[in-house]
C-alpha positions as CSV (number, residue, x, y, z in Angstrom):
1,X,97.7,174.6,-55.4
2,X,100.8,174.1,-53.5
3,X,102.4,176.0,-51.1
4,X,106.0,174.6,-49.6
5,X,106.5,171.3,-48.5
6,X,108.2,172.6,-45.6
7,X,110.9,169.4,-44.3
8,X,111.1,171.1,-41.0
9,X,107.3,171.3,-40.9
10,X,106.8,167.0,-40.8
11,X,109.8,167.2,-37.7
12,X,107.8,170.2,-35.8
13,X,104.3,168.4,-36.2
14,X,105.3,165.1,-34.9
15,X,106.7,165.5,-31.2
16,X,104.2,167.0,-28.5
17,X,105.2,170.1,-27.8
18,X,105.3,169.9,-23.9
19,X,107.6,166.8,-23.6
20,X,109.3,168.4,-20.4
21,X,105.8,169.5,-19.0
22,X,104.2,171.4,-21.0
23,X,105.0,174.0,-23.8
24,X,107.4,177.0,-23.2
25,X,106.0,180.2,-24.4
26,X,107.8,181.1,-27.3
27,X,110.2,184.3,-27.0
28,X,108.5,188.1,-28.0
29,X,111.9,189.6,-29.4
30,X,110.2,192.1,-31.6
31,X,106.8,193.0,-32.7
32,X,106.4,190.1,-35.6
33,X,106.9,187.6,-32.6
34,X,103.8,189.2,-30.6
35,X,101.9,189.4,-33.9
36,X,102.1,185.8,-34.3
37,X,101.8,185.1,-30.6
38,X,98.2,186.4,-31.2
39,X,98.3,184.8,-34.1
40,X,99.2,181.3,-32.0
41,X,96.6,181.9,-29.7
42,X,93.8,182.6,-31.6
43,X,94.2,178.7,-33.3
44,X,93.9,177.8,-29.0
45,X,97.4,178.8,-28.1
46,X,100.3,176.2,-27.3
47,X,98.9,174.4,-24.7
48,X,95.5,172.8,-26.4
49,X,97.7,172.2,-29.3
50,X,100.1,170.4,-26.7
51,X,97.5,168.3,-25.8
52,X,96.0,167.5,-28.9
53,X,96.9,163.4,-29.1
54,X,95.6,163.1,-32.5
55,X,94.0,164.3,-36.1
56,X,91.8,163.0,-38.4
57,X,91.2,165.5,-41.8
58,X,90.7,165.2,-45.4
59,X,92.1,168.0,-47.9
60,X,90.0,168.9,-51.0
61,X,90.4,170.7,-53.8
62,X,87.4,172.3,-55.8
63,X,87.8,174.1,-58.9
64,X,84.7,175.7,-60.4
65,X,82.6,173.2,-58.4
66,X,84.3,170.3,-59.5
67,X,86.8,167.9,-57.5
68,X,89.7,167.7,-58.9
69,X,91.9,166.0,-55.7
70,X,91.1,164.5,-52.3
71,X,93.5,163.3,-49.7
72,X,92.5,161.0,-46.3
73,X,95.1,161.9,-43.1
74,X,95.2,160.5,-39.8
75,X,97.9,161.6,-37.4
76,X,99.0,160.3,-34.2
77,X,100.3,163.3,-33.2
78,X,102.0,162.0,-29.5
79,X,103.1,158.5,-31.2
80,X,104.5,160.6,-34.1
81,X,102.9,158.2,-36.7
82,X,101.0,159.3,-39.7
83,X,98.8,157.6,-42.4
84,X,98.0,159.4,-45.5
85,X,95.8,158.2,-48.6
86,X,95.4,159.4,-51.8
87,X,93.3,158.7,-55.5
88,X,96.1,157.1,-57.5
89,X,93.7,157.0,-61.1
90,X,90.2,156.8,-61.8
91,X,89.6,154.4,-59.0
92,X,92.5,153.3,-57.1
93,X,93.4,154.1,-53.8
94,X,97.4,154.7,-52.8
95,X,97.6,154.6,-48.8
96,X,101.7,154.8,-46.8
97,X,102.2,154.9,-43.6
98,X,105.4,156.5,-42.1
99,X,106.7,158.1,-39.2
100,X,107.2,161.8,-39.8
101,X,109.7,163.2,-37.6
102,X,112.7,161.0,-39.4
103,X,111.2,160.2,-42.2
104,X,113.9,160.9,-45.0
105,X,113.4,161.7,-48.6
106,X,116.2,160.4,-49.9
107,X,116.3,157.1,-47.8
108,X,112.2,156.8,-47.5
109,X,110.8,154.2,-44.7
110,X,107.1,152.7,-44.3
111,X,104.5,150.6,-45.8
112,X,102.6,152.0,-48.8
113,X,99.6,150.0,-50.8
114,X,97.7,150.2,-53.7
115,X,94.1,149.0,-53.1
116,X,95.2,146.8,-50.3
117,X,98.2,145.4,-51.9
118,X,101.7,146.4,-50.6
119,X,104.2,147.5,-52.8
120,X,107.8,147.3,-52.6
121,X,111.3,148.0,-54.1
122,X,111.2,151.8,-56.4
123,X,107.2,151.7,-56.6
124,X,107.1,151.6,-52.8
125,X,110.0,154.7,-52.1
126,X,108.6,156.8,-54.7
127,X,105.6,156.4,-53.1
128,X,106.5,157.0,-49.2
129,X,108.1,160.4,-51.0
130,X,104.6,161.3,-52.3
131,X,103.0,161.1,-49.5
132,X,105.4,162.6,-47.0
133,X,104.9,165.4,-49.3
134,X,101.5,165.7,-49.2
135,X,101.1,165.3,-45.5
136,X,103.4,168.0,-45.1
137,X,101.7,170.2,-47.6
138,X,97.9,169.1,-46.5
139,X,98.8,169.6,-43.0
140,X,100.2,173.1,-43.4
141,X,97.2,174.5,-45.1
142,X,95.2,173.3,-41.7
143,X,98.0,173.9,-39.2
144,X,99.5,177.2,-40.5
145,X,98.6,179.4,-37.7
146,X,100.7,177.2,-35.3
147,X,103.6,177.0,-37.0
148,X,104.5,180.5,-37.0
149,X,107.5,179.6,-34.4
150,X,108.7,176.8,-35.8
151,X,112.3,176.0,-36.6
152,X,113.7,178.1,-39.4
153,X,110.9,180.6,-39.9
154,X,111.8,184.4,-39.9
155,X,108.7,186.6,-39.0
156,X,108.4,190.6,-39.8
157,X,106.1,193.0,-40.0
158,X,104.5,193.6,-43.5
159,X,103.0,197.2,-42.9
160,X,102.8,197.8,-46.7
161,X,99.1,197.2,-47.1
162,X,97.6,199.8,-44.8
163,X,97.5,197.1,-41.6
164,X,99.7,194.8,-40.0
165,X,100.5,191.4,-41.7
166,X,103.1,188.8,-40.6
167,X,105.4,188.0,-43.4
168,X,106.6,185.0,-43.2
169,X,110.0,183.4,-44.9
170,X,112.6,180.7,-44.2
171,X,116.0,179.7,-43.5
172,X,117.7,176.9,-45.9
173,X,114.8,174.3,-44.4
174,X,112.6,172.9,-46.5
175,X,112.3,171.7,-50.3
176,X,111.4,175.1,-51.0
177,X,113.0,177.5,-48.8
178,X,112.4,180.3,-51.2
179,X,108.8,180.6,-50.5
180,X,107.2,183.4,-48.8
181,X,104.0,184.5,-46.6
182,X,102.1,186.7,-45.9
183,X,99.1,186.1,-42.8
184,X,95.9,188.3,-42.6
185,X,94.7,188.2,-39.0
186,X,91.4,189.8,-37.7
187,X,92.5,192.6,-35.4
188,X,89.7,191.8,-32.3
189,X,90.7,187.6,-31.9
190,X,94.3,188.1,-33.5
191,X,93.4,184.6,-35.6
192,X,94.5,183.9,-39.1
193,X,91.9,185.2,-41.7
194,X,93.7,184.4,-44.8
195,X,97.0,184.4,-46.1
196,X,99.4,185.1,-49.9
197,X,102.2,183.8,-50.6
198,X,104.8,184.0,-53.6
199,X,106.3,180.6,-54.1
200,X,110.0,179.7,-55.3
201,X,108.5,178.2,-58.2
202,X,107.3,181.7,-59.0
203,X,103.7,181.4,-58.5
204,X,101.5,183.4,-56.3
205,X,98.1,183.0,-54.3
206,X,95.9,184.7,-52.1
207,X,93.4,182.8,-49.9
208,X,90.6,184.0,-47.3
209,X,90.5,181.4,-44.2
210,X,87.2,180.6,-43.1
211,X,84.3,178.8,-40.9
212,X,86.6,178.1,-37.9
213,X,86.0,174.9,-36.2
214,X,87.2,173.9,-32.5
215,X,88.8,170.3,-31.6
216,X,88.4,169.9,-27.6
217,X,91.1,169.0,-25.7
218,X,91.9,168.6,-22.0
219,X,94.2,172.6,-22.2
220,X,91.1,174.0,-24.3
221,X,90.0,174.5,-28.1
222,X,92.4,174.2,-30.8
223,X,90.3,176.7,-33.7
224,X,91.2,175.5,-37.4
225,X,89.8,176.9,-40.5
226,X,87.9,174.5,-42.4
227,X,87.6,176.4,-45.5
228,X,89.7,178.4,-47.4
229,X,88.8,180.3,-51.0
230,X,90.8,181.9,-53.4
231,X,91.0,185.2,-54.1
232,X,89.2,184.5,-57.7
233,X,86.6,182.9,-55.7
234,X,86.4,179.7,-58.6
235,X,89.0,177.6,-55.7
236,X,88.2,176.2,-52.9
237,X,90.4,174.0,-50.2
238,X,88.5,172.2,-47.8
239,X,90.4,170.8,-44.4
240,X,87.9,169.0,-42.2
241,X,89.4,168.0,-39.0
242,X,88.5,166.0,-36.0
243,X,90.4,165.2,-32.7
244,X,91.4,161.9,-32.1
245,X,90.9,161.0,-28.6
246,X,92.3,157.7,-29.1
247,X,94.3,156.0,-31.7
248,X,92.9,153.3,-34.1
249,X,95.8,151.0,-34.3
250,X,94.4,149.4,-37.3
251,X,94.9,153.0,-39.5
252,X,98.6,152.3,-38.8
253,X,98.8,148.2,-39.8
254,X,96.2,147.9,-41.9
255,X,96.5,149.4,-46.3
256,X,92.9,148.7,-46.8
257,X,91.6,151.9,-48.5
258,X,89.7,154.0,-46.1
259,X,89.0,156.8,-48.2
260,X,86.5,156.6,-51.5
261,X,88.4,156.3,-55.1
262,X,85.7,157.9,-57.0
């Protein structure tokens, strides 16, 4: 159920994007790059995502209507923080906090808890890995339409199945720079309808992208899918995200569970 935990992803999501004021429209070398321009600005374009401050989703998985995983995020997007929570057994909650854009996986920093009570030493590192790795991964099935230009990624036209697709590989970034993708788009609004992908570890996927959702901001909607179904119609991902307006400090001080552990 997982696609690449993309290293380069955690460093591209952190920093707001229009630090110098406002975002630079990405170059349109060939036509992958204005594929996933349209692609960009059907998810609201560079500018709302800009000026998005914060995000606030959950990532389920359900298998044959039952649950089998559910994960709590909250990311301060322009303070480049990031809280992530997770069902660690049958009822026990695991919640790190970390700071994404340096966080190292081989020298891991932040605070992680179980139920409330912060662990240290191995526990805690092995931890802080985890959940880097699943904000990254959570994150890109929500953000993947805006990530098209991001460091290391190599776009190209995938003409193969009868209408453009924008294939989507790597660069030695990444845990698993072998991966690759393929984005479905709907040809009127140019946004991302759905997506495959072939993973390094060999395993393949195809997922429609549905019920889009828009999270105001001051430069506009950013449209996510909230909802996304696999092919075999028995798996289904759901990403509910809201905006955060303003930041809740205590997400970022206090391990007290916030998500349910049943």
């Amino acid at each position: 159920m997982r696609p690449s935990l993309l290293a380069v992803l955690a460093v591209a999501m952190t920093a707001p994007l229009g630090a110098c004021g406002g975002p630079a429209p990405p170059p349109l070398a060939t036509a992958a790059d204005s594929l996933a321009f349209q692609i960009t600005e059907g998810a609201g374009g560079l500018a709302a995502w800009d000026a998005l401050r914060g995000l606030e989703f959950e990532w389920a998985v359900v298998r044959d209507s039952a649950e089998l995983a559910r994960n709590r995020h909250v990311w301060d997007k322009h303070g480049d923080r990031a809280r992530t929570e997770w069902r660690a057994g049958a009822d026990s909650v695991m919640v790190a906090v970390f700071t994404p854009s340096t966080f190292d996986p081989d020298a891991p920093t932040g605070r992680v808890g179980l139920d409330g009570t912060e662990l240290t030493g191995p526990a805690a590192s092995e931890r802080l890995v985890e959940a880097y790795g699943r904000f990254v991964n959570d994150g890109y099935w929500l953000l993947a339409p805006l990530k098209v230009f991001d460091p290391g990624v190599r776009r190209s036209l995938d003409t193969g199945s009868g209408f453009d697709r924008l294939a989507i590989a790597f660069d030695s970034v990444g845990l698993t720079p072998g991966d690759r993708y393929w984005i479905e788009t709907d040809p009127v609004t140019g946004g991302m309808t759905g997506w495959s992908y072939i993973l390094q570890s060999g395993n393949e996927g195809a997922w429609e992208w549905l019920d889009p959702t828009e999270l105001e901001t001051k430069a506009g909607p950013v449209v996510l899918a909230r909802t996304k179904v696999s092919a075999d119609g028995r798996s289904v991902i759901f990403t509910e995200p809201r905006a955060l307006t303003e930041i809740d400090e205590a997400e970022f001080t206090d391990l007290m569970p916030r998500l349910s552990a049943r």
